[in-house]
N, C-alpha and C positions, 0 to 999 in steps of 0.2 A: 729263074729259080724261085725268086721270091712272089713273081706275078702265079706262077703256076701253084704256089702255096695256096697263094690269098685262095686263089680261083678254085683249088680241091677245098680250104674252109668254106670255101663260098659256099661250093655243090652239097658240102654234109650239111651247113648250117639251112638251106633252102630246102632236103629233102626233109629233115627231121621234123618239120610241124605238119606235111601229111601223114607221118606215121606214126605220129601221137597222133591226132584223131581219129584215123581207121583202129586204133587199139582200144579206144578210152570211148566211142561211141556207142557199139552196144552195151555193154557194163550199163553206161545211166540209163539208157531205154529202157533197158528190164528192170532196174532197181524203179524208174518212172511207174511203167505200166504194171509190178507189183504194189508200189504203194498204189496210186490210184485204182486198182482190184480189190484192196483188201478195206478202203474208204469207201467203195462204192457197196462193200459186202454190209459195212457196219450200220450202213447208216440206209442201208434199203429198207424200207419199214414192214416191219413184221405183218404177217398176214391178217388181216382183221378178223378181230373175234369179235362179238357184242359179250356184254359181260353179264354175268349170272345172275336172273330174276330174284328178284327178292322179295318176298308175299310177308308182311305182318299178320299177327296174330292175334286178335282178343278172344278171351273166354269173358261168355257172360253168361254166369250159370245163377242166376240171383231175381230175386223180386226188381221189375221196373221199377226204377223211382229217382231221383234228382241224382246219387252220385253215378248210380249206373250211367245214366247221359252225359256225363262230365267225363268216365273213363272212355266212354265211346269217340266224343269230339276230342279227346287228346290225341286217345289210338289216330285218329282220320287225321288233324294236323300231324302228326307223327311222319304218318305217311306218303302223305303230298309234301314233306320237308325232305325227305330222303329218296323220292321219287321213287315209291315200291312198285312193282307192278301192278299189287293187287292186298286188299286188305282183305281178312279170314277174318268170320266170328264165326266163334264157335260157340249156340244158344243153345240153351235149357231154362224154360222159364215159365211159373205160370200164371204169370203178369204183373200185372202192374198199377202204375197209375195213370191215366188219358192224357194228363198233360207233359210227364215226362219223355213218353210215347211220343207224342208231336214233337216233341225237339229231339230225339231221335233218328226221328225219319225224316224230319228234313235236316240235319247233318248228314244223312245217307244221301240225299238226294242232291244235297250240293258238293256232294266230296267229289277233287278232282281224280279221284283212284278210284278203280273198279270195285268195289263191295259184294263181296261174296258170303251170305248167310247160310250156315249150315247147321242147319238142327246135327249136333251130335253131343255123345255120345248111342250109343243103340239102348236104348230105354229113355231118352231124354223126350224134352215134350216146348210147344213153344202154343202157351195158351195164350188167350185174351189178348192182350199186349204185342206178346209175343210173335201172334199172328200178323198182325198189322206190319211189326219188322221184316217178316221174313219175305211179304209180299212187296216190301218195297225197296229191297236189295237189286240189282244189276243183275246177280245170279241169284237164286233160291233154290238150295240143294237140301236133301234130307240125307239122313243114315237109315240103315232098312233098321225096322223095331222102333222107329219112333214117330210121332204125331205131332198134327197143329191143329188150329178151332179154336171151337168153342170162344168166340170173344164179341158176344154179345154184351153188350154195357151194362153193368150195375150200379146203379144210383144210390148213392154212399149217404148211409142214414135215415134208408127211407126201408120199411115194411111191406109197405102198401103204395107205392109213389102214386101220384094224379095220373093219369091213363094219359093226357095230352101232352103231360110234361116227359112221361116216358117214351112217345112217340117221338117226341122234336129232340131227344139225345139220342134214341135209336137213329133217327134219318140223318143226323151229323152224324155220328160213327160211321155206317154206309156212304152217305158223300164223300168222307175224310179217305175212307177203303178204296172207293171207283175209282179216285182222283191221283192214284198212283199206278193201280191195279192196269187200269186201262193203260197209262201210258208204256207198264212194262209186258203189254200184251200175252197178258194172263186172264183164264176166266173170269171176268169180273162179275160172272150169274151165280158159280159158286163160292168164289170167296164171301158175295152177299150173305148168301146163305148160312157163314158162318158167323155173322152179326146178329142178322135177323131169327133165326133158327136152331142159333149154337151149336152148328154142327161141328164135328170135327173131322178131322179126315186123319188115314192112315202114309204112309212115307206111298204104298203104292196107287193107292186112291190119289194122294195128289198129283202125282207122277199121270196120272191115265187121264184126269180132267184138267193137267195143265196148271196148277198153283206153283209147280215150284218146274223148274228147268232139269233136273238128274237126280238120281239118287247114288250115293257112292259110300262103301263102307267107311274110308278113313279119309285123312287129308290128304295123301300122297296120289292114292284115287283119282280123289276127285279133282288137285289141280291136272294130272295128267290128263283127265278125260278133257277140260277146259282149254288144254293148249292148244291153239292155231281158230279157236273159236271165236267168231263175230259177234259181239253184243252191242247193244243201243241203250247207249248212254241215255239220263232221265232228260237232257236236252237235246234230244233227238241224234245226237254224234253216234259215228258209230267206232266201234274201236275191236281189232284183235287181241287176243288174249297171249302173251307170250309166257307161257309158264313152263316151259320146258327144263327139269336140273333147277327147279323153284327154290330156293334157300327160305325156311318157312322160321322167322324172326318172331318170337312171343315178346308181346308186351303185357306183363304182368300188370296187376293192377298196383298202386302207388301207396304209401304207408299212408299218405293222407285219406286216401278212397277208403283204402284197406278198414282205417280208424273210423271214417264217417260211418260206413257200409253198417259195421258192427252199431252204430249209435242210430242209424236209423231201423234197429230191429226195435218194435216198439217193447216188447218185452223186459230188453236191456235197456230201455227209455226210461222205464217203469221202476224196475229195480232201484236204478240209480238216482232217481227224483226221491225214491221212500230211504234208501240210505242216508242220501242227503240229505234228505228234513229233518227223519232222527238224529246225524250227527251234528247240527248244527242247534236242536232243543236242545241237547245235552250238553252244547258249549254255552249257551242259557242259561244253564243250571249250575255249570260249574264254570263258574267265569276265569277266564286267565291261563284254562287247558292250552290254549291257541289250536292244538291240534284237528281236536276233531271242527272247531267251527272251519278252519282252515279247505278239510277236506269235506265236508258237508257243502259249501259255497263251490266247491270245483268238480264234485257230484254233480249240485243241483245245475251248475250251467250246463253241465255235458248234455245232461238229461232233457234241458231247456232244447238246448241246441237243437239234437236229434230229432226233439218232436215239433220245432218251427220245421224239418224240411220233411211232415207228414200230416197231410188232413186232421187237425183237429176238433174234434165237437166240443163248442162251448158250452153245454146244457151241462156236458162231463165235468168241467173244470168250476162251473159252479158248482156240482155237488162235491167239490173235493175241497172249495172252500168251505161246503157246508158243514162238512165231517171237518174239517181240524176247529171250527167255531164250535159245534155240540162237544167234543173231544173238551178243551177247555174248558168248557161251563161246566159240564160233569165233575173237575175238578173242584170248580167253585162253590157249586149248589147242592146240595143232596136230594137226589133225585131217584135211590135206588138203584143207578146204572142203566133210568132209562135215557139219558144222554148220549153216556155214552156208546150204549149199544147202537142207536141210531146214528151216531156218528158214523161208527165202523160199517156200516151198511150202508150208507150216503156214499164212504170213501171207497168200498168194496165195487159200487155199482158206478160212480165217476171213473176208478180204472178200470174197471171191465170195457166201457165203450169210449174212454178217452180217444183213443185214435179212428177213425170215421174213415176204412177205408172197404174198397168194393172186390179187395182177395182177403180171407182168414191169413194166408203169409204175414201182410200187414198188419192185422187188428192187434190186441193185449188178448194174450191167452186165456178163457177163464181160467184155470189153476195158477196162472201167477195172480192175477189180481186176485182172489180169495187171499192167497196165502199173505201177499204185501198190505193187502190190506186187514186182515185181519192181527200182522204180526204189525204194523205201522201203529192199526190204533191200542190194540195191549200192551204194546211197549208204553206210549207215547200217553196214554191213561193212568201207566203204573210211575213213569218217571213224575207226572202232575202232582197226581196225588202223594208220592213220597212229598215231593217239594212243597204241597200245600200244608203236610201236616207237621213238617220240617218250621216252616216259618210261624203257625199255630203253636207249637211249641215250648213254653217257659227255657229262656235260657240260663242257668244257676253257674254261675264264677264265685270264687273266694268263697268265705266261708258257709254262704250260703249253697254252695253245693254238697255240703258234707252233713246235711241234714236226711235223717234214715240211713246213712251208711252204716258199716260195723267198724269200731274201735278193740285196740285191746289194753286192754289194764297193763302199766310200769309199775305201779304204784296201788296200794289198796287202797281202796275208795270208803272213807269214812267219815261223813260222804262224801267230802272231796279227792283229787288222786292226781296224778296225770295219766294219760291213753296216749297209746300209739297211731294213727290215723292218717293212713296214704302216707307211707315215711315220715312224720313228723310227728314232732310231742306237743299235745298240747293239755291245757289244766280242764278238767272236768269237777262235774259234781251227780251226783243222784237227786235225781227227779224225788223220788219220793224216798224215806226213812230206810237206812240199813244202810248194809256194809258189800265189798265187793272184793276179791282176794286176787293177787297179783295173776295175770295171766289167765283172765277168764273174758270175755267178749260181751262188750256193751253196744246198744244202737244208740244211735244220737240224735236227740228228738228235737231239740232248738239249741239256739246259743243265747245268752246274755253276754253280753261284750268280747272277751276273751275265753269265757269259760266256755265248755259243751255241757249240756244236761243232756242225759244220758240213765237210760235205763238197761237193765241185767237181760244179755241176750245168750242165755246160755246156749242154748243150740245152734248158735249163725259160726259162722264160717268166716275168717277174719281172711281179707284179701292181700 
């Protein structure tokens, strides 16, 4: 009985752990080969995309010259720092200066980002300077309606230049031109042309002889026409263009540029050198304002500043010493104003050519230099002269300034009285014989010690 027990636990207790595992075996399989399904879903990596081109942008719709080159090598670091696809300027210009120009184009030329120059708007123009840029971009595209040329070299200060000196800056301009032109296998017989001959050409004329690579209305355009397009790098590389879905990033120009930009108009150079002078005579004159000499000094550095980063003619800047020297003396000497009229025509014809440069954009406008210079030296003639005849002057304190005043009688005068004069009472007498009745107006011709002598002014006006 008891063996046959054991022996029935024996048989349950031996049959039961194969049938927990035939029950409890698929359960984990599938809960296994779900987890590992939905791990291998998570973590399968998504399908590759490349990620969205990104083209920078500069506008440079402005006279060449020192801060424009400094916006352009920011835009270009900018770009090789964020690895854009490709940098957009977008030019209107009609020129510049040759040496800004040169560092320019070679920031173009060493930027690791593709450079794409596009004359636009449709009326815009990319003269002198300007030309030079657009031929030495990676890409050269126009908008229909607008032009380049004309950038023949102008010799800055000269009339009549020497014929041999004019040649040997002609033939570096054209070396300077072939030396890019050729390597981005462009016409370099016409772009000569447009040194030599100042030609200019139109967005289709350059299109048909080869100066620029496409012409396209807008920016959207023109990167779509560029996309999947092979270009030749300026060191011979060659590179596709991937601008497909382009994200076109403007970089504006900079509050610093922005402020330069404005300071290097020579006009506002101009202005602000003759503000400043005048404000700072007039802290001269009145000593201890602080104001104006304060802002006279921070005038005249602006103005300093601006015209250090533009060609100046020193022949100019002596006649503008000349004119405030005659301005001064005119003050001192009597000369009939012929001083100082020569002055203001010294300072008239020192700002008119002060700035020496080879586009009118550049130069001092005649109409502002007339006016600063004529309003510089009438001011600066009238303040002299006030001050010189200010210090010529007799100056009369105490009682000796009450000499020719009018007094009025407190008192009758027989001949002594007292007079009222400027609030106060003081004792008088009559100059010569007679009497004077209370309330009637005496002048005061001297004093003797405390007294006034005084004569009968019956018609004055007692103040």
């Amino acid at each position: 009985m008891n063996t046959t027990r054991r022996h029935a636990c024996h048989s349950e207790r031996s049959e039961e752990p194969p049938h927990f595992a035939q029950s409890r075996t698929p359960l984990s399989s599938g809960k296994i080969l779900t987890l590992l399904l939905t791990i291998l879903f998570l973590t399968l990596p998504l399908r590759a995309q490349s990620p969205q081109p990104v083209v920078l942008k500069l506008t440079i719709h402005d006279t060449i010259q020192p801060i424009t080159a400094d916006y352009l090598q920011r835009g270009l670091d900018q770009a090789a720092r964020i690895r854009a696809a490709a940098v957009l300027i977008s030019l209107g210009t009609p020129g510049g200066l040759l040496d800004s120009t040169r560092v320019m184009v070679q920031a173009i030329e060493n930027s690791p980002v593709p450079v794409i120059l596009y004359i636009s708007p449709s009326g815009s123009r990319a003269g002198s300077a300007g030309f030079f840029l657009l031929e030495s971009a990676d890409v050269a595209a126009m908008a229909p309606g607008t032009n380049a040329g004309a950038a023949h070299p102008v010799i800055e200060g000269a009339s009549n230049p020497d014929p041999v000196l004019k040649q040997k800056i002609e033939n570096d301009a054209a070396a300077f031109l072939r030396s890019f032109t050729d390597r981005r296998h462009r016409n370099t017989q016409a772009a000569e042309d447009a040194v030599r001959n100042s030609k200019s050409y139109s967005d289709a004329e350059a299109l048909k002889l080869h100066l620029i690579d496409l012409d396209s209305p807008d920016d959207a355009s023109l990167l779509a026409a560029l996309d999947g397009r092979t270009i030749t790098r300026f060191n011979g590389t060659t590179e596709t263009l991937n601008l497909r879905n382009a994200t076109i990033l403007p970089v504006p120009p900079s509050r610093r540029e922005r402020l330069l930009s404005q300071l290097t108009n020579p006009n506002i150079a101009v202005l602000l050198l003759v503000i400043g002078g005048l404000l700072i005579y007039l802290e001269f004159n009145v000593p201890g304002t602080v104001v104006p000499g304060s802002l006279g000094t921070l005038f005249v550095l602006l103005a300093l500043f601006g015209l250090n980063l533009l060609p100046v003619r020193h022949t100019a800047v002596a006649l503008l010493l000349a004119a405030l020297i005659l301005i001064v003396l005119e003050a001192k000497f009597t000369s009939h104003g012929a001083l100082g009229l020569a002055g203001i025509v010294c300072l008239v014809f020192g700002l008119m050519t002060l700035v020496d440069s080879p586009i009118p954009e550049l130069r001092v406008h005649p109409a502002t230099a007339i006016a600063a210079g004529l309003g510089f030296g009438g001011i600066t003639f009238g303040l002299a002269w006030i001050a010189l005849k200010a210090r010529r002057s007799k100056v009369l304190t105490g009682p000796q300034a009450m000499i020719g005043a009018i007094a009025l009688t407190r008192t009758p005068l027989a001949p002594t009285g007292q007079v009222e004069i400027r609030g106060e009472i003081w004792r008088a007498r009559l100059q010569d014989p007679g009497t004077v009745t209370i309330g009637s107006t005496v002048r005061v011709r001297s004093i003797d010690g405390l007294t006034l002598l005084v004569d009968p002014a019956p018609n004055a006006i007692y103040h």
